[in-house]
FISETOR-918880 format. One record per residue: x, z, y of N, C-alpha, C in turn; chain; residue in three letters; residue number from 1. Coordinates in nm, 3 decimals. Layout:
# residues N
n_X:n_Z:n_Y:ca_X:ca_Z:ca_Y:c_X:c_Z:c_Y:kette:rest:nr
X:Z:Y:X:Z:Y:X:Z:Y:A:ALA:NUM
...
# end
This chain:
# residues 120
n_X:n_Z:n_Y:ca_X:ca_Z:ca_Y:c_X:c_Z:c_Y:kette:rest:nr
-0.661:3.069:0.753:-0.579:3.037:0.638:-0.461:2.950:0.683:A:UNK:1
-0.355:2.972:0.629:-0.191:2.922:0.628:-0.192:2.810:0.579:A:UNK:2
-0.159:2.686:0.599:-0.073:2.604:0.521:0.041:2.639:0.433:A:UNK:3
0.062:2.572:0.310:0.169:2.658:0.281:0.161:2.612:0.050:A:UNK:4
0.190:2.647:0.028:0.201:2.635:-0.107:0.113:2.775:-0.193:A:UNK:5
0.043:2.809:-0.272:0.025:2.878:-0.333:0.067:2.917:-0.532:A:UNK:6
0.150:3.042:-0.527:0.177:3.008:-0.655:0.082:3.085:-0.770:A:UNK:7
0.025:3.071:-0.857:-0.023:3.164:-0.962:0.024:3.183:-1.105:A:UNK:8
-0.012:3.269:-1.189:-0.008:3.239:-1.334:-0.090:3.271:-1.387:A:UNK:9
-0.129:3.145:-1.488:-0.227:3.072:-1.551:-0.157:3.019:-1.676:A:UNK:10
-0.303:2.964:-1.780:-0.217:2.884:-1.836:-0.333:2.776:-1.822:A:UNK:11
-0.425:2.740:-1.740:-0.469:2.640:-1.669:-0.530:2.619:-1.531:A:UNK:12
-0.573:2.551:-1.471:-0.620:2.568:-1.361:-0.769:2.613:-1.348:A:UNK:13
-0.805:2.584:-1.416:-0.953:2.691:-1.468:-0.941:2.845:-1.435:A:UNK:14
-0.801:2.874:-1.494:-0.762:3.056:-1.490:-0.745:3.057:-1.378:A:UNK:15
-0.700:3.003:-1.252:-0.647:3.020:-1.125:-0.723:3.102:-1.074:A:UNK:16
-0.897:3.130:-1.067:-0.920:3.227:-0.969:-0.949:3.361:-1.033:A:UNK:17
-0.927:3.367:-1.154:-0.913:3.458:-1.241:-0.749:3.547:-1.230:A:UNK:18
-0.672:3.486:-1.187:-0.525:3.504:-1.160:-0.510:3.611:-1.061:A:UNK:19
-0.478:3.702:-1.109:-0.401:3.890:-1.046:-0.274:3.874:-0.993:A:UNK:20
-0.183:3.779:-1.045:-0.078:3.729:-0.988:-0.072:3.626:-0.877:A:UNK:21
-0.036:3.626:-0.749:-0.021:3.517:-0.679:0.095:3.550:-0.552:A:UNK:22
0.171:3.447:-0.504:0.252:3.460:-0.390:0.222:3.328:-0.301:A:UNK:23
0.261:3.347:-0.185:0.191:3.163:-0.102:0.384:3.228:-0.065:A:UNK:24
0.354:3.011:-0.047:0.512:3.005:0.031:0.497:2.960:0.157:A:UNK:25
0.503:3.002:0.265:0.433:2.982:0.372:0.517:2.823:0.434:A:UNK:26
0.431:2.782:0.481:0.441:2.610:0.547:0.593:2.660:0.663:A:UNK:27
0.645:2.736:0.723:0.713:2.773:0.799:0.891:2.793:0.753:A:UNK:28
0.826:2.892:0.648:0.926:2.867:0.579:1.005:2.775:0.514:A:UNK:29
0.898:2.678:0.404:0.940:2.535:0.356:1.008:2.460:0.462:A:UNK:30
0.976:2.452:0.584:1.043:2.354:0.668:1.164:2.380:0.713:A:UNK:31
1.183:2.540:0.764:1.328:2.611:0.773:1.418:2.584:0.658:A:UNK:32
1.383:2.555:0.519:1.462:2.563:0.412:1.502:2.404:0.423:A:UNK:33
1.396:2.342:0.429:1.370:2.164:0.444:1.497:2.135:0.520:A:UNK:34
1.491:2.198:0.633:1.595:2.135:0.746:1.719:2.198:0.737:A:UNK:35
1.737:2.304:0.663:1.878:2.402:0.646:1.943:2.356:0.548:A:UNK:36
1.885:2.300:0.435:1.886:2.257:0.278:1.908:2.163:0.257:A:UNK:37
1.864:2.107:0.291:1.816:1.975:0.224:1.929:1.844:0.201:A:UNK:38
1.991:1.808:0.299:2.102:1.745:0.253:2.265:1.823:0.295:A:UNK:39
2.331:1.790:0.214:2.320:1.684:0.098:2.327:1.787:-0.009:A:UNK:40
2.321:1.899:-0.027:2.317:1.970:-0.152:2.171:1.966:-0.250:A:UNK:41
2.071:1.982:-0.170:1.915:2.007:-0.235:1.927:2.053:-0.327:A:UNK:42
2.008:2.187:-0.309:2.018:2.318:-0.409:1.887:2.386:-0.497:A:UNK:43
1.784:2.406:-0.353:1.662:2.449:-0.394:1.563:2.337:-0.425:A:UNK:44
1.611:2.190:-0.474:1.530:2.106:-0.479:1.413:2.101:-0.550:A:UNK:45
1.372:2.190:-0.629:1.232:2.173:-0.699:1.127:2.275:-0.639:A:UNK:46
1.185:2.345:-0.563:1.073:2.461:-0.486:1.062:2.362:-0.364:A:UNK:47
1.194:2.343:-0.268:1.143:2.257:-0.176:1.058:2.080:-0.181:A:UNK:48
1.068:2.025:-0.323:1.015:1.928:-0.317:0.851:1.937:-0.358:A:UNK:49
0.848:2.075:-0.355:0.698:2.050:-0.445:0.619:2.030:-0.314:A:UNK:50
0.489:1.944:-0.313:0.407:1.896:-0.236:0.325:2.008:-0.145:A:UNK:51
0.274:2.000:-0.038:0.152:2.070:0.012:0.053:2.085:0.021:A:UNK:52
0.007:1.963:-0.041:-0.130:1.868:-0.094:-0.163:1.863:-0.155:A:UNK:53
-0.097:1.877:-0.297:-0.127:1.848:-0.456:-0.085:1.986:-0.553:A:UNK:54
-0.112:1.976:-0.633:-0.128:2.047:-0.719:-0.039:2.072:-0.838:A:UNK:55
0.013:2.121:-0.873:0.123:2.094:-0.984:0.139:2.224:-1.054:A:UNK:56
0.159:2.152:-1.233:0.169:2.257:-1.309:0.350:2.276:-1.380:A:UNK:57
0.397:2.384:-1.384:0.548:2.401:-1.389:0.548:2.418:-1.513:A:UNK:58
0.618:2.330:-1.632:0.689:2.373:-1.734:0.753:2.531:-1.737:A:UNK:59
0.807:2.573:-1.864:0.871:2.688:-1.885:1.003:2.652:-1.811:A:UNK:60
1.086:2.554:-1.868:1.215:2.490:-1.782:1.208:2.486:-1.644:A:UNK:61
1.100:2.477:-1.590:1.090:2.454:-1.454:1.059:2.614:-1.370:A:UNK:62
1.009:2.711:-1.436:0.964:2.810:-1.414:1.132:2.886:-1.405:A:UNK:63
1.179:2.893:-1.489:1.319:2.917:-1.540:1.405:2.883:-1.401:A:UNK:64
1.387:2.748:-1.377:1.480:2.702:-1.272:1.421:2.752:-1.108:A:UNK:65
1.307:2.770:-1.138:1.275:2.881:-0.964:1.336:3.050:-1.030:A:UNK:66
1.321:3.042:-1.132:1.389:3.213:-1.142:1.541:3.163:-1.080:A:UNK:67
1.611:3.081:-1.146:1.697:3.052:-1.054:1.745:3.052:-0.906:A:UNK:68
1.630:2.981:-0.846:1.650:2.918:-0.726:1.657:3.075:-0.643:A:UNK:69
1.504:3.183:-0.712:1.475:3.272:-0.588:1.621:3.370:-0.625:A:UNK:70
1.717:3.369:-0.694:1.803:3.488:-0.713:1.912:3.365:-0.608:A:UNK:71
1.945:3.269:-0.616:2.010:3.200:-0.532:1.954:3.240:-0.361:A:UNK:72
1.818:3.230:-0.375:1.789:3.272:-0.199:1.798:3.412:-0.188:A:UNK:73
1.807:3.458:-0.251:1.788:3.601:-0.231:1.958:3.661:-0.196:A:UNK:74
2.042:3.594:-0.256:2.178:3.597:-0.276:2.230:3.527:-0.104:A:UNK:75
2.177:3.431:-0.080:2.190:3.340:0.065:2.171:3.455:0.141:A:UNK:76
1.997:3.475:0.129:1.936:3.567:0.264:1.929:3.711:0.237:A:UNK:77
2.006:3.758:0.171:1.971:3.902:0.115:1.954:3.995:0.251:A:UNK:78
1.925:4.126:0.257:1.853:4.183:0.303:1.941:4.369:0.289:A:UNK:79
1.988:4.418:0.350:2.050:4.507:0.320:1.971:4.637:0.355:A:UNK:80
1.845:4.619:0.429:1.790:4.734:0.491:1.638:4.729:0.434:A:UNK:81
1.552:4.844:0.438:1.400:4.826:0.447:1.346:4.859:0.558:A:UNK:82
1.427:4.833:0.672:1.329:4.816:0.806:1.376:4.691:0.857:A:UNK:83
1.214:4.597:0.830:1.206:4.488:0.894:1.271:4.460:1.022:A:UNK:84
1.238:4.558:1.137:1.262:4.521:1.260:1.460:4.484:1.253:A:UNK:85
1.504:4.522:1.160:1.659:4.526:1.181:1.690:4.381:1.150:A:UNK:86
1.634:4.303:1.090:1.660:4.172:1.010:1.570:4.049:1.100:A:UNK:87
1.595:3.933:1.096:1.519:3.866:1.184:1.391:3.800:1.089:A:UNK:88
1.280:3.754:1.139:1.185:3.731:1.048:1.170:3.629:0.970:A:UNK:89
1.264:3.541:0.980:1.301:3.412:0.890:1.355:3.461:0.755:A:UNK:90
1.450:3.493:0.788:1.511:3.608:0.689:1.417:3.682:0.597:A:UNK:91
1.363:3.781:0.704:1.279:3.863:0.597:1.151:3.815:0.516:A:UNK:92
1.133:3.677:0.555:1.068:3.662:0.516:1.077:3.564:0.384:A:UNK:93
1.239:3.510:0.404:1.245:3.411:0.265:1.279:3.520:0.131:A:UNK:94
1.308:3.633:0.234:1.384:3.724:0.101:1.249:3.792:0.039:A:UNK:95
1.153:3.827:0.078:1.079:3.853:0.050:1.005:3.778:-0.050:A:UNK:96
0.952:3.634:-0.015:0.905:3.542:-0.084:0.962:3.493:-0.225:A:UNK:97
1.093:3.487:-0.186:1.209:3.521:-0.327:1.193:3.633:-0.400:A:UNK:98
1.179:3.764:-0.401:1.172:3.857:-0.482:1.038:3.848:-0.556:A:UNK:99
0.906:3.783:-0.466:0.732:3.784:-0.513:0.763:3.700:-0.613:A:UNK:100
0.831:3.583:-0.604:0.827:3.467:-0.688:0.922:3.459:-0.807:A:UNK:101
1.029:3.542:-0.785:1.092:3.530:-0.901:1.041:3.648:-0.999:A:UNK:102
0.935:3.724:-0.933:0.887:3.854:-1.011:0.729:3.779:-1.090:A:UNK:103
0.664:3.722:-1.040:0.582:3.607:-1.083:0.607:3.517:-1.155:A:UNK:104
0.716:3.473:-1.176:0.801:3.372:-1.293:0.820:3.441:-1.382:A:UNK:105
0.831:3.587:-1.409:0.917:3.634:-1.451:0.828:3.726:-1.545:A:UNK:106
0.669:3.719:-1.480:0.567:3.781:-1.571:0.516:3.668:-1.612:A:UNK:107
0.520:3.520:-1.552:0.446:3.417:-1.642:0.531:3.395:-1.775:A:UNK:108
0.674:3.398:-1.796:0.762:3.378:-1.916:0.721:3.469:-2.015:A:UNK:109
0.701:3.630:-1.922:0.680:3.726:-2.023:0.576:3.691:-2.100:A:UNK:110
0.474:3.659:-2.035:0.290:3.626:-2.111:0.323:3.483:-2.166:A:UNK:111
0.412:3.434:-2.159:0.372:3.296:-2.212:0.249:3.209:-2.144:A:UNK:112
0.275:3.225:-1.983:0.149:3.143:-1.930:0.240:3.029:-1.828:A:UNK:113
0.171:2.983:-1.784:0.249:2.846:-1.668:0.257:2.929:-1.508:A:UNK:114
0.301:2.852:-1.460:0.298:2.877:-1.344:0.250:2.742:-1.262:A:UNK:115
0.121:2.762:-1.183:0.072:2.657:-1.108:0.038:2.689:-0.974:A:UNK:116
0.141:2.592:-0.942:0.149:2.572:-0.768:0.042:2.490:-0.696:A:UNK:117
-0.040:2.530:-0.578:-0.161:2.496:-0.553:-0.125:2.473:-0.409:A:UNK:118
-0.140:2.332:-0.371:-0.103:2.265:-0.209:-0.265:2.363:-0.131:A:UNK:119
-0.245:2.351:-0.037:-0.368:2.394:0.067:-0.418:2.270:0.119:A:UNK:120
# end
Protein backbone atom coordinates (compact mmCIF):
# COMPACT_ATOMS: atom_id res chain seq x y z
CA UNK A 1 0.00 0.00 0.00
CA UNK A 2 0.92 3.76 -1.15
CA UNK A 3 1.07 6.59 1.00
CA UNK A 4 -0.92 9.05 -0.37
CA UNK A 5 -4.43 10.62 0.26
CA UNK A 6 -7.59 8.68 -0.42
CA UNK A 7 -10.73 10.29 -1.80
CA UNK A 8 -14.42 8.84 -1.51
CA UNK A 9 -18.11 9.73 -1.62
CA UNK A 10 -20.04 9.40 1.30
CA UNK A 11 -22.14 11.26 3.25
CA UNK A 12 -20.28 9.85 6.36
CA UNK A 13 -17.44 8.02 7.28
CA UNK A 14 -19.39 5.02 8.25
CA UNK A 15 -20.35 4.90 4.24
CA UNK A 16 -16.61 4.89 3.32
CA UNK A 17 -16.24 1.18 2.85
CA UNK A 18 -19.47 0.96 1.35
CA UNK A 19 -18.17 3.68 -1.27
CA UNK A 20 -18.02 2.49 -5.30
CA UNK A 21 -16.44 5.74 -5.83
CA UNK A 22 -12.81 6.29 -4.89
CA UNK A 23 -9.45 7.92 -6.36
CA UNK A 24 -5.97 7.97 -4.04
CA UNK A 25 -3.70 10.96 -4.69
CA UNK A 26 -0.56 9.39 -4.62
CA UNK A 27 2.20 10.71 -1.87
CA UNK A 28 4.55 11.39 -5.11
CA UNK A 29 2.58 13.36 -6.68
CA UNK A 30 1.50 15.75 -3.67
CA UNK A 31 5.15 16.52 -3.23
CA UNK A 32 5.86 17.30 -7.07
CA UNK A 33 2.85 19.73 -6.82
CA UNK A 34 4.18 20.81 -3.08
CA UNK A 35 7.49 21.86 -4.55
CA UNK A 36 6.26 23.22 -8.13
CA UNK A 37 3.24 25.10 -6.39
CA UNK A 38 3.45 26.05 -3.59
CA UNK A 39 4.91 29.42 -3.30
CA UNK A 40 4.01 31.97 -3.73
CA UNK A 41 0.81 31.34 -5.68
CA UNK A 42 -0.78 28.11 -3.66
CA UNK A 43 -3.16 27.99 -6.50
CA UNK A 44 -4.02 24.39 -5.67
CA UNK A 45 -4.03 25.21 -2.00
CA UNK A 46 -6.82 23.12 -0.58
CA UNK A 47 -5.96 19.77 -2.43
CA UNK A 48 -2.32 20.38 -1.63
CA UNK A 49 -2.88 21.35 2.01
CA UNK A 50 -5.00 18.55 2.93
CA UNK A 51 -3.09 16.27 5.45
CA UNK A 52 -1.72 12.57 5.00
CA UNK A 53 -2.61 11.56 8.36
CA UNK A 54 -5.95 12.78 9.09
CA UNK A 55 -9.00 12.62 7.87
CA UNK A 56 -11.20 15.26 6.55
CA UNK A 57 -14.65 15.84 5.48
CA UNK A 58 -15.17 18.50 2.36
CA UNK A 59 -18.07 20.85 2.38
CA UNK A 60 -20.11 21.28 -0.97
CA UNK A 61 -17.96 24.76 -1.37
CA UNK A 62 -14.99 22.90 -0.92
CA UNK A 63 -15.89 20.02 -3.24
CA UNK A 64 -16.78 22.81 -5.84
CA UNK A 65 -13.34 24.35 -5.37
CA UNK A 66 -11.34 20.87 -6.23
CA UNK A 67 -13.80 20.74 -9.30
CA UNK A 68 -11.96 23.78 -9.78
CA UNK A 69 -8.56 23.04 -8.95
CA UNK A 70 -8.62 19.48 -11.14
CA UNK A 71 -9.86 21.51 -14.50
CA UNK A 72 -6.95 24.05 -13.54
CA UNK A 73 -4.42 20.86 -13.46
CA UNK A 74 -5.70 19.37 -16.12
CA UNK A 75 -5.43 22.73 -18.13
CA UNK A 76 -1.45 23.03 -16.62
CA UNK A 77 -0.70 19.24 -17.44
CA UNK A 78 -3.03 18.37 -20.14
CA UNK A 79 -2.30 15.46 -22.13
CA UNK A 80 -2.76 15.47 -25.89
CA UNK A 81 -2.29 11.72 -26.62
CA UNK A 82 -3.65 8.21 -25.19
CA UNK A 83 -0.37 6.58 -25.30
CA UNK A 84 1.21 6.88 -22.07
CA UNK A 85 4.64 6.07 -23.23
CA UNK A 86 4.59 9.55 -25.30
CA UNK A 87 4.03 11.78 -22.11
CA UNK A 88 6.33 11.57 -19.10
CA UNK A 89 4.87 9.89 -15.96
CA UNK A 90 4.54 12.85 -13.71
CA UNK A 91 2.43 14.25 -16.14
CA UNK A 92 0.40 11.41 -16.84
CA UNK A 93 -0.12 10.88 -13.90
CA UNK A 94 -1.43 14.31 -12.40
CA UNK A 95 -3.66 14.45 -15.47
CA UNK A 96 -5.04 11.47 -14.80
CA UNK A 97 -5.68 11.95 -11.08
CA UNK A 98 -7.37 15.29 -12.16
CA UNK A 99 -9.89 13.84 -14.48
CA UNK A 100 -10.73 10.68 -11.43
CA UNK A 101 -11.27 13.51 -9.06
CA UNK A 102 -13.00 16.04 -10.68
CA UNK A 103 -15.35 13.13 -12.07
CA UNK A 104 -15.82 12.04 -8.25
CA UNK A 105 -16.71 15.61 -7.17
CA UNK A 106 -18.77 15.78 -9.71
CA UNK A 107 -20.95 12.56 -8.83
CA UNK A 108 -20.74 13.54 -5.05
CA UNK A 109 -22.65 17.16 -6.01
CA UNK A 110 -24.83 15.13 -8.27
CA UNK A 111 -26.04 12.68 -5.19
CA UNK A 112 -25.86 15.26 -2.75
CA UNK A 113 -23.15 13.30 -0.73
CA UNK A 114 -19.63 14.76 0.76
CA UNK A 115 -16.60 14.01 -0.28
CA UNK A 116 -14.12 12.51 2.38
CA UNK A 117 -10.54 12.50 2.12
CA UNK A 118 -8.84 9.67 4.09
CA UNK A 119 -4.82 10.21 5.13
CA UNK A 120 -3.08 6.57 5.06
Amino acid sequence: MTVGIDFYVASTRKEIPKSEKHVKFEENLQDYLLKKERDPAKKYGLLLDLDQYSDRVLSAREVNELVIICEQLLNEYSVSTKKKWEVDNTTWGINLFAEELKTLCLTALDQKKKVIAVGD
